[in-house]
DSSP file (Angstrom, degrees, kcal/mol; ACC not computed):
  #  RESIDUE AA STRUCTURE BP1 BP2  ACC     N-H-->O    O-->H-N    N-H-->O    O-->H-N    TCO  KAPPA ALPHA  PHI   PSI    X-CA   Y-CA   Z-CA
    1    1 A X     >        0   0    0      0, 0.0     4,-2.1     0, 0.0     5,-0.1   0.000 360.0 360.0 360.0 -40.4    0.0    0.0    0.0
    2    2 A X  T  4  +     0   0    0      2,-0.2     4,-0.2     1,-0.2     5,-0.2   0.820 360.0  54.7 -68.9 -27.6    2.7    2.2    0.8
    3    3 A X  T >> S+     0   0    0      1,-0.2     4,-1.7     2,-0.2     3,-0.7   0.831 108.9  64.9 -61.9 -25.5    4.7    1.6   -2.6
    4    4 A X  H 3> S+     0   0    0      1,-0.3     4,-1.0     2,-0.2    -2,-0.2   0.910 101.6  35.8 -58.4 -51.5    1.3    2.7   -3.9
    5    5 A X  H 3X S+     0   0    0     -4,-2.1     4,-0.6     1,-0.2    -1,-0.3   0.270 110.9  62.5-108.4  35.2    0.9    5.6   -3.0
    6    6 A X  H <> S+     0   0    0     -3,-0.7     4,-3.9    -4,-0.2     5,-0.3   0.544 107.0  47.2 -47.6 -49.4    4.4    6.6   -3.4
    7    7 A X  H  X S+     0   0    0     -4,-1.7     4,-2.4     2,-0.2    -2,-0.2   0.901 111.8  51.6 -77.2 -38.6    4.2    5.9   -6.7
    8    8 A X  H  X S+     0   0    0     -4,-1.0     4,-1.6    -5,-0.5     3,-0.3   0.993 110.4  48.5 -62.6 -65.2    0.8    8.0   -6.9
    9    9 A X  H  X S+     0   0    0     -4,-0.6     4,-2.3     1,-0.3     5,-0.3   0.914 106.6  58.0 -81.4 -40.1    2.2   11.1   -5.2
   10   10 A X  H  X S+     0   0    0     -4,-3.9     4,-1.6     2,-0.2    -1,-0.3   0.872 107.0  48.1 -64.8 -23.4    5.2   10.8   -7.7
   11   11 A X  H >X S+     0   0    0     -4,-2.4     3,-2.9    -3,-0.3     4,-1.9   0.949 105.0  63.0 -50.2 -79.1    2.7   11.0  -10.8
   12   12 A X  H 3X S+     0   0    0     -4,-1.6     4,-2.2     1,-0.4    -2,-0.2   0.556 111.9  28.5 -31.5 -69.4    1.3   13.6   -9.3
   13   13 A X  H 3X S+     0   0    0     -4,-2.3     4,-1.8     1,-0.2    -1,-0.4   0.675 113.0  56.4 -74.0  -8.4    4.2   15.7   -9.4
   14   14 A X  H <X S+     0   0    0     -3,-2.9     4,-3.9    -4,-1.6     5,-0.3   0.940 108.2  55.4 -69.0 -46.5    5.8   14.6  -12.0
   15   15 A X  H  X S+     0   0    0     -4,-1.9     4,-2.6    -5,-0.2     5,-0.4   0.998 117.2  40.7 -34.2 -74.5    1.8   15.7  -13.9
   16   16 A X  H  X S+     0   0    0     -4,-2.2     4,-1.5     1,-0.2     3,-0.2   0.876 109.7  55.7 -60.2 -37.2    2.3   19.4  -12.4
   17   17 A X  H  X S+     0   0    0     -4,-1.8     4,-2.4     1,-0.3    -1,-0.2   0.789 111.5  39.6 -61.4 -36.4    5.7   19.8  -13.0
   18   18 A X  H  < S+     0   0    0     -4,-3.9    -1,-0.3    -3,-0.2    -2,-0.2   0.639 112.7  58.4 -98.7  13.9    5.6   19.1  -16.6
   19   19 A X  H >< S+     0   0    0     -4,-2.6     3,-2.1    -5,-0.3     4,-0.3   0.914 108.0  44.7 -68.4 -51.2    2.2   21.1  -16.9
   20   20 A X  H >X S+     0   0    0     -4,-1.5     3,-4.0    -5,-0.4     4,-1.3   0.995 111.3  59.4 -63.5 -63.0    3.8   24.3  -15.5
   21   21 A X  T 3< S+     0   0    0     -4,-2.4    -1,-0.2     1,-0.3    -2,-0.2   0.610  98.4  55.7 -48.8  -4.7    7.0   23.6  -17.9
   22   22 A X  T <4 S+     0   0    0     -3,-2.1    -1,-0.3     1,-0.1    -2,-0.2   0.334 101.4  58.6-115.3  23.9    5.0   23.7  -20.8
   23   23 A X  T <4 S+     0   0    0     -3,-4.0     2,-0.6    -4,-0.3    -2,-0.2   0.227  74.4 117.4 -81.2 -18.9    3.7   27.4  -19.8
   24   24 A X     <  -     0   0    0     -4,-1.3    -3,-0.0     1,-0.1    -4,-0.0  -0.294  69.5-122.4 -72.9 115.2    7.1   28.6  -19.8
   25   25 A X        -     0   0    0     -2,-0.6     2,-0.3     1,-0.1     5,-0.1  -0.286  22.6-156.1 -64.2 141.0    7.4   31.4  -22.7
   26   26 A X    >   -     0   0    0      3,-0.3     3,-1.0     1,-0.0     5,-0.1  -0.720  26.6-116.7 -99.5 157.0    9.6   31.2  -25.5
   27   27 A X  T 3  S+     0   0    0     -2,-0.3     3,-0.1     1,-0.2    -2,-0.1   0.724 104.9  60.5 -65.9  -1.4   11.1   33.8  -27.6
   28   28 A X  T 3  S+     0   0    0      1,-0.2    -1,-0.2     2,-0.0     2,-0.1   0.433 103.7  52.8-119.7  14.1    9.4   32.6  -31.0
   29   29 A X  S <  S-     0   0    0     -3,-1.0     2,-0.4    38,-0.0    -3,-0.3  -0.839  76.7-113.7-146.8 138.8    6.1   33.0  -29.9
   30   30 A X        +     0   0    0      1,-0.2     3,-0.1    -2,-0.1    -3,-0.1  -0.315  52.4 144.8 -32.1  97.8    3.2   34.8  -28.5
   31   31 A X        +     0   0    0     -2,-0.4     2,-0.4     1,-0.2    -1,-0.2   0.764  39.2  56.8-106.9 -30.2    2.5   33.1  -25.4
   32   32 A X  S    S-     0   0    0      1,-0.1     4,-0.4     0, 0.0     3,-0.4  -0.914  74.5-125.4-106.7 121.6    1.3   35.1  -22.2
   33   33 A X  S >> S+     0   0    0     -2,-0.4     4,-2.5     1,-0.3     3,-1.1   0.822 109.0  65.3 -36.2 -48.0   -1.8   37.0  -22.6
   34   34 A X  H 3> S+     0   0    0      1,-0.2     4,-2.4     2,-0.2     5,-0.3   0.997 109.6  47.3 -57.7 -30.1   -0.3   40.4  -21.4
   35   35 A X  H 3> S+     0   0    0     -3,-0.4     4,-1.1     1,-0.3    32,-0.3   0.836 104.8  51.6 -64.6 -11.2    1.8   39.9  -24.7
   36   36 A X  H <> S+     0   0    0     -3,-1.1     4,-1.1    -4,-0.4    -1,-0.3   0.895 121.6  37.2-112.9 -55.9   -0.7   39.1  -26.8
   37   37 A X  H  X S+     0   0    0     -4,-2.5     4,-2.1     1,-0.2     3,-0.3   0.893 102.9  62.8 -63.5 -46.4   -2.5   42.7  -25.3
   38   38 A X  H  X S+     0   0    0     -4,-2.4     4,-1.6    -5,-0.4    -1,-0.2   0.818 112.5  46.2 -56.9 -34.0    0.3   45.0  -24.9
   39   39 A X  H  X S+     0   0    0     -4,-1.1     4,-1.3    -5,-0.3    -1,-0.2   0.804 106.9  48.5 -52.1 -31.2    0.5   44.5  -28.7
   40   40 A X  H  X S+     0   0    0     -4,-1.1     4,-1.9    -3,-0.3     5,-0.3   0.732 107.1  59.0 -77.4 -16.1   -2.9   44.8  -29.6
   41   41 A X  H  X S+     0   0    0     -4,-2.1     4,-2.1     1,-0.2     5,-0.2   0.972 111.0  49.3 -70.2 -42.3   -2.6   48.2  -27.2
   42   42 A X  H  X S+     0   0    0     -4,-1.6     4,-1.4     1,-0.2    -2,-0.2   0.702 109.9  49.3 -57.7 -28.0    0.4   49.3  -30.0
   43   43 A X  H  X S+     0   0    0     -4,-1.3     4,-1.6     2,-0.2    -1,-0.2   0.947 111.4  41.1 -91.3 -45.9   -1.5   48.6  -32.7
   44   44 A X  H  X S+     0   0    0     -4,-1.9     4,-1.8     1,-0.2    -2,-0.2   0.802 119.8  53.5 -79.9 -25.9   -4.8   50.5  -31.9
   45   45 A X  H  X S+     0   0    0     -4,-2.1     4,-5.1    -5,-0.3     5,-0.3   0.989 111.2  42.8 -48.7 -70.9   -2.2   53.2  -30.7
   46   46 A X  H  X S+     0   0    0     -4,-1.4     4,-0.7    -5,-0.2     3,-0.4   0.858 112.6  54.6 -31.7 -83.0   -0.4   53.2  -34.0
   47   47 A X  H >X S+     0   0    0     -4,-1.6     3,-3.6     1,-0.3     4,-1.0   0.749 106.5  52.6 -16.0 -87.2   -3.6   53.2  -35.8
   48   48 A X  H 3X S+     0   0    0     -4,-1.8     4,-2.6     1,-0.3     3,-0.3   0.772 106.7  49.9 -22.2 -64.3   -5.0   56.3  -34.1
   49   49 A X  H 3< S+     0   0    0     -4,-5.1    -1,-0.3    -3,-0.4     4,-0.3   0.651 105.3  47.1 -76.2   5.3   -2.6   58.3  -34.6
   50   50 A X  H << S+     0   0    0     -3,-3.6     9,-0.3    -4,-0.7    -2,-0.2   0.474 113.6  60.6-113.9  -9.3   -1.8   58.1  -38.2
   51   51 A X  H  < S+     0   0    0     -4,-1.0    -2,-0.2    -3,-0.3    -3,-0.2   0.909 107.7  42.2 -59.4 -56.8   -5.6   58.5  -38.3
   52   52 A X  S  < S+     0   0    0     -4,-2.6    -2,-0.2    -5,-0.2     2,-0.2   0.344  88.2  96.5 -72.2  -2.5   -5.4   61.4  -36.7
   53   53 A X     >  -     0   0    0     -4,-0.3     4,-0.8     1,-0.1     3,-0.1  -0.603  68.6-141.0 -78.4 147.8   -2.3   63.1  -38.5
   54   54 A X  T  4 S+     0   0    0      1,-0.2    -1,-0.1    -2,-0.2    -2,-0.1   0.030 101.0  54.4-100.8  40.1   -3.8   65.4  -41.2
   55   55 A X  T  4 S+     0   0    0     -5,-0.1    -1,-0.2    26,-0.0     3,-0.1   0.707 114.4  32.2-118.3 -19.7   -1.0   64.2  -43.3
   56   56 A X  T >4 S+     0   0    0     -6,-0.2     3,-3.7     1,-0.1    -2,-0.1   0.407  93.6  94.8 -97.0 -33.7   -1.4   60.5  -43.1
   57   57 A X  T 3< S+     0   0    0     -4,-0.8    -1,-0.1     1,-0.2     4,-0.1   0.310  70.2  55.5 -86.3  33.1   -4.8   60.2  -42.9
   58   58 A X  T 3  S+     0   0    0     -3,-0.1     2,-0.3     2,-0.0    -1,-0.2   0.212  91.0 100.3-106.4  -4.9   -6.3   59.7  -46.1
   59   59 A X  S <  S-     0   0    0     -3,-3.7     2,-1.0    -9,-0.3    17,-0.1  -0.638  76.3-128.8 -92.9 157.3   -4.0   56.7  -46.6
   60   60 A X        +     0   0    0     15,-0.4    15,-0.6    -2,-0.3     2,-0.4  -0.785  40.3 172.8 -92.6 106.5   -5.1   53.0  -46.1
   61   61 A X  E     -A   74   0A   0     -2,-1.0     2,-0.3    13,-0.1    13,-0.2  -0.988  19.6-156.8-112.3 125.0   -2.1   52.0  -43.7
   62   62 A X  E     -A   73   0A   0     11,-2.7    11,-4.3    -2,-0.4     2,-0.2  -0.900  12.7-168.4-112.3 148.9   -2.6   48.4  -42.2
   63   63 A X  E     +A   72   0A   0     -2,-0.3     2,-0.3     9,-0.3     9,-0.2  -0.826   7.6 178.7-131.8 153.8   -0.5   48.3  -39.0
   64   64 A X  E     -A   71   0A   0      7,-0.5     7,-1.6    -2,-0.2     2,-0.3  -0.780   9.3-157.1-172.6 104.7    0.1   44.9  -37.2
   65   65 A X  E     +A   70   0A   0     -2,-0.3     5,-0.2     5,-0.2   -26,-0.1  -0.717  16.7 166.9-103.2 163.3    2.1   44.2  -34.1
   66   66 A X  S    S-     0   0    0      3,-0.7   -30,-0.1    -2,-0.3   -36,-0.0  -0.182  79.2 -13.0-155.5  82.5    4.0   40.9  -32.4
   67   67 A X  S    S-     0   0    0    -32,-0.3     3,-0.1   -38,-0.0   -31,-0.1  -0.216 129.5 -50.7 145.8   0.9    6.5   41.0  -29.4
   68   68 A X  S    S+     0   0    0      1,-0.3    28,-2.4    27,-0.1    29,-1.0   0.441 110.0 122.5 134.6  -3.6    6.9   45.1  -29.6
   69   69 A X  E     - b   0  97A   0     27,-0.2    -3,-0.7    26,-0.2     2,-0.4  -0.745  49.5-159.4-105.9 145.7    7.6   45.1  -33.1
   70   70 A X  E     -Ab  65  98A   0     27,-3.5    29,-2.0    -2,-0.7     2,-0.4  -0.836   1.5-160.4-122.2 126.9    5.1   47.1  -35.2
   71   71 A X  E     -Ab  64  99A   0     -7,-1.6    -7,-0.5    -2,-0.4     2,-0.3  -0.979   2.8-166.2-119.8 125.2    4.7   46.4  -39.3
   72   72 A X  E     +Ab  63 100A   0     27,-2.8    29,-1.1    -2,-0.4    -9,-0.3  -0.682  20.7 157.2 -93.5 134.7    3.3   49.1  -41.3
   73   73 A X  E     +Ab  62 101A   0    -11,-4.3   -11,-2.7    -2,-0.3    29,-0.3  -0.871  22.0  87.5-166.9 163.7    2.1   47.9  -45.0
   74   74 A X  E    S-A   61   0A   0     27,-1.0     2,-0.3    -2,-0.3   -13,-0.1  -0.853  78.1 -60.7 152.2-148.0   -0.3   49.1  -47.6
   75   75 A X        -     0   0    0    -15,-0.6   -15,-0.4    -2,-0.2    29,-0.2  -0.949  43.9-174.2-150.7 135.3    0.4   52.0  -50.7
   76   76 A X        -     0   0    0     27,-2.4     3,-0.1    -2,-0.3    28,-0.1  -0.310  27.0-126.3-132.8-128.5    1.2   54.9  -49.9
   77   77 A X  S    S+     0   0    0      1,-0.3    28,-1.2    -2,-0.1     2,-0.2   0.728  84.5  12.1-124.3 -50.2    1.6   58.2  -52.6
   78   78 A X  S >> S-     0   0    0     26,-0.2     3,-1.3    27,-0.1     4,-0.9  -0.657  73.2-111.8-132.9 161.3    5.4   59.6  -51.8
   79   79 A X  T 34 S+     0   0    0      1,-0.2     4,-0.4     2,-0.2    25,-0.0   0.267 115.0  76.1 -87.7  19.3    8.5   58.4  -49.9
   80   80 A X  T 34 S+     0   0    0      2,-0.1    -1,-0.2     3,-0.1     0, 0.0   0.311 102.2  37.3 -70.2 -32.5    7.3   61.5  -47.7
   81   81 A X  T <> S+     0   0    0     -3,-1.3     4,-0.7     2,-0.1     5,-0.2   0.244 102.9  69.5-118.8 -33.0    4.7   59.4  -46.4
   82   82 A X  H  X S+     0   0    0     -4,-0.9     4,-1.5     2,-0.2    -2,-0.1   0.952 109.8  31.3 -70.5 -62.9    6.6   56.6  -46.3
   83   83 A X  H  > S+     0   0    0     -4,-0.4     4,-2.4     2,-0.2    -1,-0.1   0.569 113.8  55.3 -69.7 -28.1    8.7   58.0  -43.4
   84   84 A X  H  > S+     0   0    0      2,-0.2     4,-1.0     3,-0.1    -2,-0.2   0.968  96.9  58.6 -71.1 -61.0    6.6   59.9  -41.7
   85   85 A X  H  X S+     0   0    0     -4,-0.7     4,-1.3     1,-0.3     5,-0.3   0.876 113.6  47.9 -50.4 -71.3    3.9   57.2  -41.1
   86   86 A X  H  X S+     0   0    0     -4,-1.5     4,-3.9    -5,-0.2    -1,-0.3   0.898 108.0  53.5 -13.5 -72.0    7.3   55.3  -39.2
   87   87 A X  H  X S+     0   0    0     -4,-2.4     4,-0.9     2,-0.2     3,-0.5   0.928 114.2  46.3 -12.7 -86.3    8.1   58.6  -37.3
   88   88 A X  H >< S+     0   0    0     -4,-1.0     3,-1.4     1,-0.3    -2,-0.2   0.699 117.0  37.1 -14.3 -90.4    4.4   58.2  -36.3
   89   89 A X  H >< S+     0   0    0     -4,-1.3     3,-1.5     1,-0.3    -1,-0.3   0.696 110.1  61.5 -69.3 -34.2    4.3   54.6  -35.3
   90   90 A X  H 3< S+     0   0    0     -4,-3.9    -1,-0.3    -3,-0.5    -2,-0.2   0.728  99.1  63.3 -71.3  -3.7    8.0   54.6  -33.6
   91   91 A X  T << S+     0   0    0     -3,-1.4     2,-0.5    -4,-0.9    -1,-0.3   0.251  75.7  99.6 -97.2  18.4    6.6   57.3  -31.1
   92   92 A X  S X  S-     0   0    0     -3,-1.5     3,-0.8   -50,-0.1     2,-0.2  -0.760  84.8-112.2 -87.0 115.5    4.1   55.0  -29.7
   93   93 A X  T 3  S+     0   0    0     -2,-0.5    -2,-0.1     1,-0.2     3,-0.1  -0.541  99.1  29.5 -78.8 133.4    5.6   53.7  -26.3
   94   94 A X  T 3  S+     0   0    0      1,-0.4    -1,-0.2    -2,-0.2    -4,-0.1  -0.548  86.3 130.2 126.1 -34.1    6.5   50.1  -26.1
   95   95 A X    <   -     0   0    0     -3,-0.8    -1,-0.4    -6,-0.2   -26,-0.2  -0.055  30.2-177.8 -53.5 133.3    7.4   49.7  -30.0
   96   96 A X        -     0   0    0    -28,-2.4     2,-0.3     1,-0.4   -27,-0.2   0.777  61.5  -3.9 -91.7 -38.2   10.7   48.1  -30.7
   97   97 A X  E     -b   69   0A   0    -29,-1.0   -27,-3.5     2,-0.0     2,-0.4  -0.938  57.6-143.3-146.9 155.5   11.2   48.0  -34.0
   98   98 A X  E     -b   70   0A   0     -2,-0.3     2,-0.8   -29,-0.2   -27,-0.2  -0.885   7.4-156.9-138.5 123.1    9.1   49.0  -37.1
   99   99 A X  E     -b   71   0A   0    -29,-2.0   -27,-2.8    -2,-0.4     2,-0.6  -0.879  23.0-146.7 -91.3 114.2    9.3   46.7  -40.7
  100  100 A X  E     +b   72   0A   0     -2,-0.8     2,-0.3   -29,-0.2   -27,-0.1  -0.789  33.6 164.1 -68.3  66.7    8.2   49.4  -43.1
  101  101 A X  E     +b   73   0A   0    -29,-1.1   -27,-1.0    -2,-0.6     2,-0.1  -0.374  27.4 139.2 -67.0  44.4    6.2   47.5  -45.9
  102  102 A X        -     0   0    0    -29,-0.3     2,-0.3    -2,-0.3   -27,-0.2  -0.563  50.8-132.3 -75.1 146.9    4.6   50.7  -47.2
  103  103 A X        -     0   0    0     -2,-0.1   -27,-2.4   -25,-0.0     2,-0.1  -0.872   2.7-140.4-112.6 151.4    4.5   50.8  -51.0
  104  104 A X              0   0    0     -2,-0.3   -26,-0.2   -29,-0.2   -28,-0.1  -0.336 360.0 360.0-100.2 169.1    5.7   54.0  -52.8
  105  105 A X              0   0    0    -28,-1.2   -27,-0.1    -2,-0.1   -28,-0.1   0.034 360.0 360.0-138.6 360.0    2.9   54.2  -55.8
């Protein structure tokens, strides 16, 4: 009886232990819900403002974040536009980086 539940309490933890280990975040994905938010808070940031610039806003800019890093892409008219709409988006706090895939038309 006693080997029994030895052997029972060592499942057990051996169960939780590798449950917890497979929670453990890696760099090569979204894993933890604050990450998952604090981007979607960058994107609707980004967004907003480049709505709200009167220089930017007439363009269709699609903005798209994951781990801090912010990717701009769409068409835009001048390479004027191009840069600013970066400007824009790197002045958002939390952004790490920004992949400019704006198209020059």
């Amino acid at each position: 009886m006693k080997k029994i539940n030895i052997v029972v309490r060592f499942l057990m933890l051996f169960a939780m232990i590798t449950t917890f280990a497979g929670c453990v975040s890696t760099g090569t994905h979204e894993s933890t819900t604050g990450e998952y938010i604090e981007d979607s808070v960058i994107t609707t940031k980004v967004k907003s403002l480049l709505a709200a610039d009167d220089f930017l806003k007439s363009f269709d800019i699609n903005v798209g974040t994951y781990q801090g890093s912010v990717q701009l892409s769409g068409f835009v008219d001048s390479k004027k536009t191009f840069t600013r709409a970066a400007e824009v988006a790197m002045g958002v706090k939390g952004v790490k980086s920004i992949n400019n895939d704006l198209i020059v038309k």
